[in-house]
Each structure stands twice: as structure tokens, then as C-alpha cells.
N, C-alpha and C positions, 0 to 999 in steps of 0.2 A: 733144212735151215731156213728161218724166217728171215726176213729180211724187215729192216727196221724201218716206221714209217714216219723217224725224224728227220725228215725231208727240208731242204732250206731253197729256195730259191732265188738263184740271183740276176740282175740284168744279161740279157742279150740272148736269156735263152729262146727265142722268138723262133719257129721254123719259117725258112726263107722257101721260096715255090720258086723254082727257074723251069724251061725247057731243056732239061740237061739232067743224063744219070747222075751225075753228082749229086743232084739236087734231093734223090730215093733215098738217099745216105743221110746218117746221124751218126755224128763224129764224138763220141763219149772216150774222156781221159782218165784215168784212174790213178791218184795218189792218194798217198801216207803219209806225212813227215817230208824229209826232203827238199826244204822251199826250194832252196837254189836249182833243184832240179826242177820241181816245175813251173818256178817264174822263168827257166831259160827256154825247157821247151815251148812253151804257149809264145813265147817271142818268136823263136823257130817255127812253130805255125802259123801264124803272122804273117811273116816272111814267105815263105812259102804258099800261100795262100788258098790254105786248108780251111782255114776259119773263113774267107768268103765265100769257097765255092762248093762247101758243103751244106744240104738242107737243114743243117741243124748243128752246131757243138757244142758241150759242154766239159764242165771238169766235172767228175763226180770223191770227195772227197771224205775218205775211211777219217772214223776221227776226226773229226773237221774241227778247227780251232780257228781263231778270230786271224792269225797272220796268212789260214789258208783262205778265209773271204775276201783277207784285203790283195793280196796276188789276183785271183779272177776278179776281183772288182776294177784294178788297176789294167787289168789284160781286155778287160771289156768284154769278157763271156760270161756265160749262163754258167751255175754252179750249181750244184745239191750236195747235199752230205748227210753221216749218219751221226752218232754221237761215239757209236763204239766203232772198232775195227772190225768188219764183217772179212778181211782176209781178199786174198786174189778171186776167189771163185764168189763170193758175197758183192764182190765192189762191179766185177763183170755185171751178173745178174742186177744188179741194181740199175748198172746204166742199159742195157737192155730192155728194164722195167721201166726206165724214164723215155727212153727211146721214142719219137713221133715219127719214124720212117722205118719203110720195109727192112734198111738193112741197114746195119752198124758195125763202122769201125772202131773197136775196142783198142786203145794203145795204155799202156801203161807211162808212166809219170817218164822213165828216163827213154823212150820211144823218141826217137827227132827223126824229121825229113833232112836227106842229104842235104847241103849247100846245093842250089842249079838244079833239084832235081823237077822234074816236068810233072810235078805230081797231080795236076787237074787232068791233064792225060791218062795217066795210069790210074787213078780211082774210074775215071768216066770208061776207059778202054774194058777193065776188071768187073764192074756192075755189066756194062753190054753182055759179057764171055755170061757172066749168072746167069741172068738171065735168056740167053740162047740155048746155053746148054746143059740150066737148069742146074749151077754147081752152088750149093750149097754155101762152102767158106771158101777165101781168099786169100793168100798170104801177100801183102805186099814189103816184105821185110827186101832189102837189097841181095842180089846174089851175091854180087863182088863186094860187098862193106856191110856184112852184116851185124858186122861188131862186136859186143861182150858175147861169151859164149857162142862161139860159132858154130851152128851144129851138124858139123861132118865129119870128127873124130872116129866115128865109131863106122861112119859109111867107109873111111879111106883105111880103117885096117881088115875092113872086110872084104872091100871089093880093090884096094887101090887106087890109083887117080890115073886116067890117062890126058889126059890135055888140061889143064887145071885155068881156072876163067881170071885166079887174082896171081898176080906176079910174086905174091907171099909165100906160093904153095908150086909144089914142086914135084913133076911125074913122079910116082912109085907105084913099084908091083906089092901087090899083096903077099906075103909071107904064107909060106906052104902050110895049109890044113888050117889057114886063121877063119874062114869061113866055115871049116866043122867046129874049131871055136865058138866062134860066134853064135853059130847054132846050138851050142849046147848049152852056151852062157844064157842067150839070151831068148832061145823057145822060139828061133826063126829069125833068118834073116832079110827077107823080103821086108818086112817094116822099114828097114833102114834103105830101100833102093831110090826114095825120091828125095834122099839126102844131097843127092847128084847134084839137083839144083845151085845148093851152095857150093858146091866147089869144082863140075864139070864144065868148059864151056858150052857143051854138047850134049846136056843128058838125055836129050830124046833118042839119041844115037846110042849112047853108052849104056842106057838103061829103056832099051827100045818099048820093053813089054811093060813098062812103070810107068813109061812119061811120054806124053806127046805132046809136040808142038801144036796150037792153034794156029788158023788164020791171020789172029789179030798182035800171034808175036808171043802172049802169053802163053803159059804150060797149063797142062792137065794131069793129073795123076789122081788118085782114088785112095782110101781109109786102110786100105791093105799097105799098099809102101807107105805112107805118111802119118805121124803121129799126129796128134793134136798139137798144136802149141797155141802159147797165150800172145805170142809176139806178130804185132801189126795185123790182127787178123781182121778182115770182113770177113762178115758172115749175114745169112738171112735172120731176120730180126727172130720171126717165128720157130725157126727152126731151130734157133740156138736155146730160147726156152722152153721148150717142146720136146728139144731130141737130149742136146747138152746137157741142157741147165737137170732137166727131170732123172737122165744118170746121174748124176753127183749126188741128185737128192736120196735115190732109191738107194743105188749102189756106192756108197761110199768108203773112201779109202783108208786105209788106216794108219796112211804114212802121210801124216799131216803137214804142215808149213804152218811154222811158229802157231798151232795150235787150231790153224783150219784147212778147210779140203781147198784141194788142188787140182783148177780142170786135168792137167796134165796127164797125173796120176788115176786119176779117178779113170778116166778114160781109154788112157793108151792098156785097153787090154782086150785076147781075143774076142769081144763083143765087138769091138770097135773095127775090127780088121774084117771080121764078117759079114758089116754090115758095106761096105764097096762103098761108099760115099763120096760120090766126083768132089775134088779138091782143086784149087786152083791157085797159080802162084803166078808172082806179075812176072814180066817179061824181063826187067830188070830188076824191079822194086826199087821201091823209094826213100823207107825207112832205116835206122840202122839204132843200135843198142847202144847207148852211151850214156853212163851216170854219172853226176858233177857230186853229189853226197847222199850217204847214207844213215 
């Protein structure tokens, strides 16, 4: 897939230099349509104070149209766009390709930081864990609020829940032979054991061989138990178009999204689980799923 080079530029995209991993970071947001969702989030970044203590942010905008220039011009960030809709995996690669630092967090338009969440801590704590121990991507989605689509569904009828982290969610055994289920459905179930995250308080314990605790608070697990997802991800700038971006080109899927490829998909298949690829996910996360329109 080409990626198009109606590039627009808007104020404030300027990379900021600090003494601080935050500063390694470039913070690319990705919308479609939507305004009131992304004139709320960019407020909520704001607030939160992502847009100062990140090396770089921008929106990068599919379809970009005169009301999405005036939103980041009004928000006081840097913008680019294309003229078409390059899709989920098109709009990634693009802010990726815009990218001035090693590594980028990717959010999409209805992505928001919690109210109160300590998020200069959690991106600066997450870069350090990278680069120590050399992990690749980040999820810094929340454990406990992770929001639309929560995805432990399919971990809690396979493995159950023993001590569950949100007060929403409630001990259960697994139902006899639903993991030879699962196995049969879905070609293994190990993919789904660092699902824990979101809904164990303890998954290092529960899913001892999938996840372990760091030093620094955050987990670790690997490409075998974890899918890819698009939600809240850091990742290494290079590695995402080098490893990522170059599977969806090669290998692409044929179970499209509204007419384009989908890292998701393209991805989550035995290539990706063979290849062990240390993952990392925050200690609590900061991020959570919430859409205001569509």
C-alpha cells in the first residue's frame, strides 16, 4: 500500500529535546471524521499533559477536511493529512513515517488518558522497561478501565477468572472442556494467556509462564500469549516499519476493514506467535476506549 504524499503541516509540530525518556517519544493521533471526538480527546491531552511532555505530537488526519485543520489549529498541535482515507493500518504507517523520535505512541481519535492518571510517569517508567530490556511495543491501555471492547472475553471462558482486578467482574470457573473448545475453535490457546492483564489482579501469578512482573511495576509477556492490538500502543519507531508495517505489506489480509488492511488481522497469525517478540504493558495503564461519535 502506498501511502500518499498529500502531507499538510500544521503549527506546533516542532520536536521539543528534554533530559527525559519522554522526550524519545512522538505522540501521533489518528482520526477520520468524528470531530467531537477528537476536539475532546486533544483537550484530554492537554489536561493531562501528554502534549508537553512528549518529544513531539501530532494528529495525523485520514481525509482531512477544513473542520479537521481548524480542531488542531484551535488545539495548538502539529497536524498532517492525506486527501483519501488510507484506513487503520495506512493512517499508523503514515504517522510512523512522520515520526522524528525513536519511538511512537500510536492512539487513535477516541483513545483518552484517564482523569488523574500519572501519565508522564507511565510513558517515561515504559520507554526506560524498552529500552532495558530491549521490548519492542508497549501497551499502555488501563488494566482496570479499559473501556469499549474490553478484551478478556474470550481469556475468562477459557481459563476463568480467579481474583478479578475491576469490581465489575466477578470469580468464575471455567466450564468443563471449554479450553478443548477453545482449542479447537481457535488453533490454541495460549495466544489468549496475557489477556490476564485486563482482568487478573495478579497475572504474573495466574499466568506465571505468560507474564512476569518487572522491577519497575510494569509486566512483560511475549508475541506467543499476546496479539497485536492497535489500542494505546508504543512501539519502536523502526521496528514497527521494518517488522509490522512490512507484514501487512507482504502478507496481507483478506478480511478487510471498510475496504482496508488491518494490523490486527493481518498479524495475529502463527508468524507472529513464532516469532516471541517481548511485549510490554504498563503497570496500570493510563489510557482507556471511549467514543463521543461516529
Amino acid at each position: 500500500m502506498a501511502i500518499s504524499n498529500d502531507v499538510l503541516e500544521g503549527p506546533g509540530s516542532e520536536t521539543r529535546h528534554a533530559a527525559s525518556p519522554a522526550a524519545l517519544v512522538s505522540v501521533g493521533v489518528l482520526s477520520f471524521g468524528a470531530l467531537q471526538t477528537i476536539s475532546r480527546a486533544l483537550q484530554a491531552h492537554r489536561q493531562s499533559g501528554l502534549i508537553e511532555c512528549a518529544g513531539e505530537f501530532f494528529v495525523h488526519f485520514n481525509a482531512i477536511i477544513p473542520d479537521d485543520r481548524k480542531i488542531a489549529e484551535e488545539a495548538g498541535v502539529g497536524y498532517s493529512g492525506t486527501a483519501e482515507n488510507l484506513g487503520i493500518y495506512g493512517g499508523f504507517r503514515a504517522i510512523a513515517e512522520r515520526a522524528k523520535n525513536p519511538y511512537v505512541l500510536i492512539l487513535e481519535n477516541d483513545i483518552v488518558p484517564l482523569p488523574g492518571a500519572r501519565l508522564r510517569e507511565c510513558l517515561e517508567s515504559c520507554v526506560s522497561d524498552m529500552i532495558q530490556h530491549n521490548i519492542k511495543s508497549f501497551c499502555l491501555r488501563s488494566r482496570r478501565e479499559p473501556g469499549e471492547g474490553a478484551p478478556y472475553a474470550k481469556y475468562i471462558k477459557t481459563f476463568g477468572l480467579s481474583e478479578p482486578i475491576s469490581p465489575s467482574l466477578a470469580p468464575k470457573k471455567a466450564a468443563p472442556f471449554s479450553q478443548l473448545r477453545m482449542f479447537l475453535e481457535h488453533g490454541g490457546i495460549d495466544k489468549f494467556r496475557a489477556a490476564s492483564l485486563f482482568c487478573e489482579r495478579d497475572p504474573e501469578k495466574v499466568q506465571k509462564d505468560a507474564v512476569r512482573k518487572l522491577p519497575s511495576g510494569n509486566y512483560l509477556t511475549d508475541s506467543r500469549y499476546r496479539n497485536w492490538s492497535n489500542q494505546a500502543v508504543l512501539v519502536q519507531r523502526q521496528y514497527f516499519v521494518d517488522v509490522v508495517c512490512r507484514r501487512v505489506e507482504e502478507h496481507p489480509d483478506p478480511r478487510l476493514v471498510n475496504g482496508h488492511q488491518d494490523i490486527e488481522r493481518a498479524l495475529n497469525r502463527r508468524w507472529w506467535r513464532r516469532r516471541r517478540d517481548p511485549m510490554g504493558h504498563a503497570a496500570d495503564g493510563v489510557f482507556t476506549h471511549r467514543r463521543l461519535d461516529r
